[in-house]
N, C-alpha and C positions, 0 to 999 in steps of 0.2 A: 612114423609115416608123415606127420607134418613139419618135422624137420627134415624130412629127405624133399619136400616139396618144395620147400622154403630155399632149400640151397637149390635144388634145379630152377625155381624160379629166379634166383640169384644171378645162377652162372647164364643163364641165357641173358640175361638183359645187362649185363657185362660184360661178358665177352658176346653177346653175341651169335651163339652156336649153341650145341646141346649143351646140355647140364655137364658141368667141368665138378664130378660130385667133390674131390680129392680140395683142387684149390676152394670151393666156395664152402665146405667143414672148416678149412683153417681162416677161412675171414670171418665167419660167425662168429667162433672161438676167440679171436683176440677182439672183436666189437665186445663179446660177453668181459673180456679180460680187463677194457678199458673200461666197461662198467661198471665191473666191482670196486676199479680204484676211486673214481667217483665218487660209490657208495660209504667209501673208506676214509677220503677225504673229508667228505661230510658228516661223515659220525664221529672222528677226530673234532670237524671243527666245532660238532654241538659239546661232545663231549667239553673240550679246551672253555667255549665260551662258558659254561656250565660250573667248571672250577673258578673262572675269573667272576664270573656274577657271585658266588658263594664268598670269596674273598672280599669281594666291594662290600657286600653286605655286612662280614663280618667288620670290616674298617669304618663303617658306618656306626655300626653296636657299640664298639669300642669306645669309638671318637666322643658319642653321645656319652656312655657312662661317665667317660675319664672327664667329660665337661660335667657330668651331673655330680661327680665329688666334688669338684671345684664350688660350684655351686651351695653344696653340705657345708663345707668348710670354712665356704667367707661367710652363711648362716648364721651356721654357729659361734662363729671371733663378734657378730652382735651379739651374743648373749652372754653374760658376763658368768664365768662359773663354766662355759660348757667346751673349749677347749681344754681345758685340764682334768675334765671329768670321763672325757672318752677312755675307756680300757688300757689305752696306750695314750695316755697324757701328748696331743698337738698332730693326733693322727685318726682321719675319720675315714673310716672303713664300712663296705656295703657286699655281704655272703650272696645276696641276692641281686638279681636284676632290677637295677642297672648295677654292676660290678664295679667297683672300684675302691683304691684305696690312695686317700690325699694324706699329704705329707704337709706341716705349716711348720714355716720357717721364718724367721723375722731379725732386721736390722737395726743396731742400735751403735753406731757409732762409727765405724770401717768394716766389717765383716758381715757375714748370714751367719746365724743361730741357729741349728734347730729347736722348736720346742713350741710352745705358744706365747706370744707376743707380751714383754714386758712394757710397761709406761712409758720409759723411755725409747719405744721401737719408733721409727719414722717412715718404715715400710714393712711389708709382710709377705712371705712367696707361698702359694700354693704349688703345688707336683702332684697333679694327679693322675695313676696310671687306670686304666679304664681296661675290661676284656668284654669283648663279644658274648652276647647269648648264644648264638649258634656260630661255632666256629664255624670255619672254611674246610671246606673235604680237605681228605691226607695226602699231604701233600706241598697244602696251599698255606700256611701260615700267617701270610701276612695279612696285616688284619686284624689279625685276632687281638691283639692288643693294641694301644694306642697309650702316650701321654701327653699331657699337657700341661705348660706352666703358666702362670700368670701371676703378673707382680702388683700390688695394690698400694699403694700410700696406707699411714696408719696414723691415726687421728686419735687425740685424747682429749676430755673433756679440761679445762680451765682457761688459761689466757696463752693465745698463742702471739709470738714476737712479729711484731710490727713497727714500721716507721722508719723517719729518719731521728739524727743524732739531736738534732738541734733545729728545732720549730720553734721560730719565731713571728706570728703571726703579722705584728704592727711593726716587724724590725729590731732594731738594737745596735749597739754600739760594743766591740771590743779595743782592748787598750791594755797599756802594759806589760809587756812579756806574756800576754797569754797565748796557752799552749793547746790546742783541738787534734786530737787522733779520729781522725772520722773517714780512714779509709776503707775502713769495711763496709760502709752505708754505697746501698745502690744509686749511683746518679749523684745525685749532690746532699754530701751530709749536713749542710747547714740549707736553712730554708726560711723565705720571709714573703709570704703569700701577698702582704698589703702594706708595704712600708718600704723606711730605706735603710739599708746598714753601711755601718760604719768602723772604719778599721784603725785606732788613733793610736800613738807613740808608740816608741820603743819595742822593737822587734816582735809583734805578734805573730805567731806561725799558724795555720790552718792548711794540718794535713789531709787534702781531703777537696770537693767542688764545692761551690752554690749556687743559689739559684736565687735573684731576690727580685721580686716585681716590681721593682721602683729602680731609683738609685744608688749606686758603689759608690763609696769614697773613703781613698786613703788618705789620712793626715798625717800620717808616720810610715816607716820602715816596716810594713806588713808583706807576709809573705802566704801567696794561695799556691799551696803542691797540687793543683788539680785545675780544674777550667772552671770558667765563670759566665751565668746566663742571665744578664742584666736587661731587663725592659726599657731603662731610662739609661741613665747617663751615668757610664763608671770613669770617676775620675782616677787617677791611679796616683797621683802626687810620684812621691818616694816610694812606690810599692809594686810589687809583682808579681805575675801570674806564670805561674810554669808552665801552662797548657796552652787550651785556645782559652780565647776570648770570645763572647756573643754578646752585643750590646746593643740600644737606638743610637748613642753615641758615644762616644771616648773624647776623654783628655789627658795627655795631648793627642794629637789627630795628626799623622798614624799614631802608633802607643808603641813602635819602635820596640828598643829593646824591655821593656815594660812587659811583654809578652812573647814569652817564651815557645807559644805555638802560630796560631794565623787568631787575624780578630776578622771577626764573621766567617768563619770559615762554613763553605758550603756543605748540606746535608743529604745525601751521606758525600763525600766519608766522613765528617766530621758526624759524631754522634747526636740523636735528637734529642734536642730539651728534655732536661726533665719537667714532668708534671705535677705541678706544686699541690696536693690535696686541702682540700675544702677542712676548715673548721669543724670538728666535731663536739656534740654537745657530750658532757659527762657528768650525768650528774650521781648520788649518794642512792645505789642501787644494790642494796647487797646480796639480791636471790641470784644476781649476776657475778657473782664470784663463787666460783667452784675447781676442786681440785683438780690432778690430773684422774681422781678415780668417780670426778663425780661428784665429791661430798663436800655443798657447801663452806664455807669459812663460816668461824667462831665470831660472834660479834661481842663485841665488849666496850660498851662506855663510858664514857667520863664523866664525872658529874662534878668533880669537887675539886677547889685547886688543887689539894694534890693528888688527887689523881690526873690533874692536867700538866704536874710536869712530869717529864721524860725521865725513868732511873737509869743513874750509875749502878747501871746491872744487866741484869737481863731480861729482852721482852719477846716475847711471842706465844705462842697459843697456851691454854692449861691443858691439852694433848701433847705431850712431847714430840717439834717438830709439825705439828699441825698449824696449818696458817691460820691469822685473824685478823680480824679489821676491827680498828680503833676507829671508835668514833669519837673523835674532840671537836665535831659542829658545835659542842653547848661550851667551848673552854671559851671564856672572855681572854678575847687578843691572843686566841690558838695559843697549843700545846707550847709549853717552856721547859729549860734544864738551866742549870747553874752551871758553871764553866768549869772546864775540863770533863766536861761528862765524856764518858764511852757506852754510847747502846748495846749493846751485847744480843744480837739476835737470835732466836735457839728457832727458827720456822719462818714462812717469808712473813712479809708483814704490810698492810695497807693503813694506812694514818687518813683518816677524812679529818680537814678544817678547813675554818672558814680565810685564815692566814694561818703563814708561817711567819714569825718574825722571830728569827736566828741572829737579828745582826747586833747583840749586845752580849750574847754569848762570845767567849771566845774557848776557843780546841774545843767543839762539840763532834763526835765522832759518833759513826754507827760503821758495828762491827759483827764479825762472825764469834757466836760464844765455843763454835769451834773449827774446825779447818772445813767444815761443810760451807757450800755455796748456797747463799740465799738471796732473796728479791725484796726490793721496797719500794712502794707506793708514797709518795707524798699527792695528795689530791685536794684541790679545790673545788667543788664543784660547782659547773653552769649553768644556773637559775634559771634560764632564759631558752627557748626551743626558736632560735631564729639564724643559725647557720654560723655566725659568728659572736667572738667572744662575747659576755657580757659580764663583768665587773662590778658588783653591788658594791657602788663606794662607801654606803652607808655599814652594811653588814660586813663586805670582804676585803682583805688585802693582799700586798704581795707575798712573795717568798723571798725575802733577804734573808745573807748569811753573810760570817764577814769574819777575820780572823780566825787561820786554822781550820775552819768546818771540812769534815772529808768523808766520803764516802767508801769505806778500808774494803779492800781485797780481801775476801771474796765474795761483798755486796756489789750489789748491781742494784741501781736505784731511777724510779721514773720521775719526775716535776711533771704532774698536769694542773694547771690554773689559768684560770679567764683574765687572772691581772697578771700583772709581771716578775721577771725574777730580777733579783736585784744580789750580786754576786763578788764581793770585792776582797780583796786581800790576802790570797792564796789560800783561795780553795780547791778542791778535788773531789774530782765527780767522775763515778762511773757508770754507765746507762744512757740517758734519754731526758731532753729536757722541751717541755709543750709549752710555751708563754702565749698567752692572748696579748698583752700591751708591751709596748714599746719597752725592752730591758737592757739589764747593761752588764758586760761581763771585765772586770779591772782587778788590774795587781798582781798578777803572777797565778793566774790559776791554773789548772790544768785538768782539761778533761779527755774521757775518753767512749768512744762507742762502744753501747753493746743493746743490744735488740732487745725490749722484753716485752710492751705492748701493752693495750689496755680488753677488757672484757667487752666483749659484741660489738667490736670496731675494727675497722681494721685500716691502721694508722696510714698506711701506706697509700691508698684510694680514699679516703673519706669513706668509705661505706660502710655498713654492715658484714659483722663474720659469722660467718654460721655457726651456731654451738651445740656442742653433745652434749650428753649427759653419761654417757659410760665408753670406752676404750672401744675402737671399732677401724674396720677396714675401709679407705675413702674411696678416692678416682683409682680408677684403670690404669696404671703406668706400663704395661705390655701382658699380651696374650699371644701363645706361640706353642704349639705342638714340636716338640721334641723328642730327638729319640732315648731309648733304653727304657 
């Protein structure tokens, strides 16, 4: 009854005349018709939005998990023992909420590894896949899982490499056929914070820039493969610069063919100065020498001449392979060998005195006692806590060396001392050499770079390095969700 009202109420006020019953049933009907789709549209779209909210959420679950094994996993790479202790040795896994399972991976050379992270790694990769606590309706998958990678630096406790080739704080002077490979040093491998150097006779070559705060001067046939950041005044005589030049002054003026790139060439393009670092104090600190796992060096001193000279033999730790540091602070006129010696290193090795005086030896050799590579320390240490060298003339002296002394393949060797070195008659050096006073390098020597650094310094800035104490994950080098 009240739908037959409804449509006579209809058809009158639309058409206008009696109830038309026939046409105003069929416009109710398709209003009702157009209703339902409405009704349909709408339950579709709660439904749709209903599967997509469950999906976010699951992508949410996931995302959070796979970051919460990331998490588990660079943890545990701090605790020494607990990646290779997991069930599945460098894989940490989680049954429960939050789900996941991280993968550790790690770099040591050209390649990724899997496994957990040896001494020699220099990076580490986490892969952790993550799943949802409550999946996405059927349907809806995605979401439900998530991975994510992230790549860490890997840090080991002992001495990490630092510096340039050749720091000479008060300057120096090379001469005679000497030979410098220092093209692996960042910026300029020779360096002279407060002095002037000097480059005299007969074809000296330095492969490699510098940088000297003072004065250049050539008095011989010197040759620089790299560019030169002079403060004062580089005279160039007979010699030449393969790069640019940056000086206050030049002679001759222009420097013409003298310089084989621009002299003061503008910044950029031309590269910026290097930064010469501040003097660092070092003194006879030995809780400050520790391995790559942590564990101290051996200390062992000298008391008596002979134990204060050097054998023809073999020296390094009573651990096979284990490093040690010699103390010959107490040798009267530092540590001695008798001529033709061969050190024979079996572990790296750190030598404290107050002098080296090598120049009445002749062929004093230090070597590998076998094809393993090792490190040596020769150190003087700086009395003094005032920013630059300080040289007890009374107690300390240089490091001269002089006929034959060499540094044999595959040692690698640092010079730190507040006085200077004093280096003539073909020698050979490989590593890093730190002089505080004015030195002199003569007679056919030949050296070469190679990085190795001192303990809670770090050579390169003057400042402090941070130190560990056990194998660990450092800075952040990428974080990136990925797929599979």
């Amino acid at each position: 009854m009240l739908l037959t009202r409804l449509t006579n109420r209809l058809g009158t006020v639309m058409f206008g005349t009696e109830p038309q019953r026939g046409s105003a049933l069929a416009a109710v009907l398709g209003m009702m018709a157009i209703g339902l789709i409405f009704v349909s549209l709408i339950t579709t779209s709660i439904v749709g939005s209903f599967v997509v909210s469950t999906s976010i959420r699951a992508g949410v679950q996931s995302g959070a998990a796979a970051e919460a094994g990331i998490a588990a996993a660079r943890r545990g790479l701090y605790v020494s023992g607990s990646c290779a202790a997991q069930p599945t040795p460098g894989r940490y896994v989680s049954t429960v909420a939050p789900v996941y399972s991280a993968t550790v991976e790690y770099f040591a050379g050209s390649s990724w590894s899997p496994g957990c992270p040896v001494p020699s790694a220099t990076r580490v990769r986490v892969v952790s896949r993550g799943t949802a606590q409550s999946a996405g309706i059927t349907g809806s998958v995605v979401g439900n899982t998530t991975s994510v990678e992230a790549v860490f630096t890997y840090v080991s406790p002992g001495i990490g490499p630092s510096g340039t080739a050749l720091y000479l704080y008060e300057g120096g002077v090379v001469e005679s056929n000497s030979s410098f490979d220092m093209t692996e040093a960042t910026g300029a491998g020779l360096m002279v914070k407060n002095g002037d150097f000097g480059c005299a006779k007969n074809n000296s070559v330095i492969n490699g820039s510098l940088s000297v705060a003072g004065n250049l001067t050539f008095t011989g046939s010197c040759t620089v493969n790299g560019s030169a950041w002079v403060t004062g005044t580089a005279t160039l005589g007979s010699g030449g610069i393969r790069d640019n030049l940056t000086a206050g002054a030049v002679s001759p003026n222009p420097p013409g063919n003298h310089v084989g790139g621009l002299y003061n060439p503008p910044v950029p393009p031309a590269p910026v100065p290097p930064t010469v670092p501040p003097w660092t104090e070092q003194g006879y600190n030995p809780a400050a020498w520790v391995d790559s796992a942590g564990t101290a060096y051996e200390v062992r001193t000298l008391l008596t001449a002979l134990e204060c000279t050097l054998p023809n033999g073999t020296l390094g730790g009573t651990v096979a392979g284990a490093p040690v540091i010699i103390n010959a602070l107490g040798c009267v006129g530092g540590p001695t060998a008798t001529n033709n010696t061969t050190v024979r290193l079996t572990s790296d090795v750190v030598i404290f005195a107050n002098r080296f005086s090598f120049a009445n030896i002749n062929a004093l050799r230090f070597s590998s006692s076998t094809s393993a590579p090792h490190r040596l320390w020769f150190i003087t240490p700086d009395l003094q806590v005032n920013a630059q060298p300080s040289c007890d003339a009374a107690t300390q002296g240089d490091f001269s060396v002089k006929n034959g002394f060499a540094i044999s393949d595959p040692i690698d060797a640092l010079l730190y001392t507040p006085c200077a070195f004093s280096g003539i008659n073909g020698f050979t050096w490989s590593g890093q050499i730190v002089s505080g006073q004015y030195s002199q390098i003569k007679n056919n020597p030949t050296f070469t770079f190679v990085s190795i650094g001192l303990p809670g310094v770090n050579l390169d800035t003057g400042g402090s390095s941070s130190s560990v104490t056990t194998p660990q994950p450092g800075a952040v080098i990428s974080w990136r969700e990925i797929t599979g």
